[in-house]
C-alpha angles and dihedrals in degrees: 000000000000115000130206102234108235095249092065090043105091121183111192095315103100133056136216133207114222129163132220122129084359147333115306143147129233127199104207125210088239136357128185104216125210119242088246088047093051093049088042091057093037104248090279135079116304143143107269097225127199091262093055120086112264126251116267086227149021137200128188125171117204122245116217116266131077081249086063095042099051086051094050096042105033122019096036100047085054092047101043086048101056077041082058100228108169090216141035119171119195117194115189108183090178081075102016094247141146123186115191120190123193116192123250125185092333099317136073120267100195134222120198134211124179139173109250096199 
């Protein structure tokens, strides 16, 4: 079993510039830095800009209301994927669900896993 050492693991404390309708930045629920990423932003908190290598991962969990959900499935996923992020994870408890899309060619193939109840 292969572990993420502490340093590359980053809960809401770092944030990320993507671009879709226009320049923003996202604070994900939970990013796995590279080893270059986390040099490049100085091992500390820090704004991830365009210039800087992307996460490995990202993890966002979905707030209630149709305004969140939208964000998290839609804008985002279009966004991490022109950032080039090779995962993005979207957890949704309100379903049980977890969506996990892996980039292909520059867009996101998905995986889903629901509860079955």
């Amino acid at each position: 079993m292969k572990l993420v050492p502490l340093p590359l693991i980053r809960h809401k404390d770092t944030e990320i510039v993507v671009t879709g309708n226009r320049i923003r930045v996202r604070i994900p629920d939970l990013m796995i830095l590279t080893e270059d990423l986390l040099a490049a932003i100085g091992g500390k908190r820090a704004t991830i800009t365009a210039d800087m290598p992307s996460p490995l991962l990202v993890v966002e969990v979905v707030s209630p209301g149709k305004a969140n959900e939208d964000r998290d499935y839609r804008y985002k996923r279009s966004e991490y994927a022109a950032r080039g992020i090779l995962e993005y994870w979207i957890v949704d408890p309100e379903i049980s669900k977890i969506t996990i899309l892996s980039l292909v060619d520059g867009l996101y193939e998905e995986a889903i896993f629901e509860d079955d109840k």
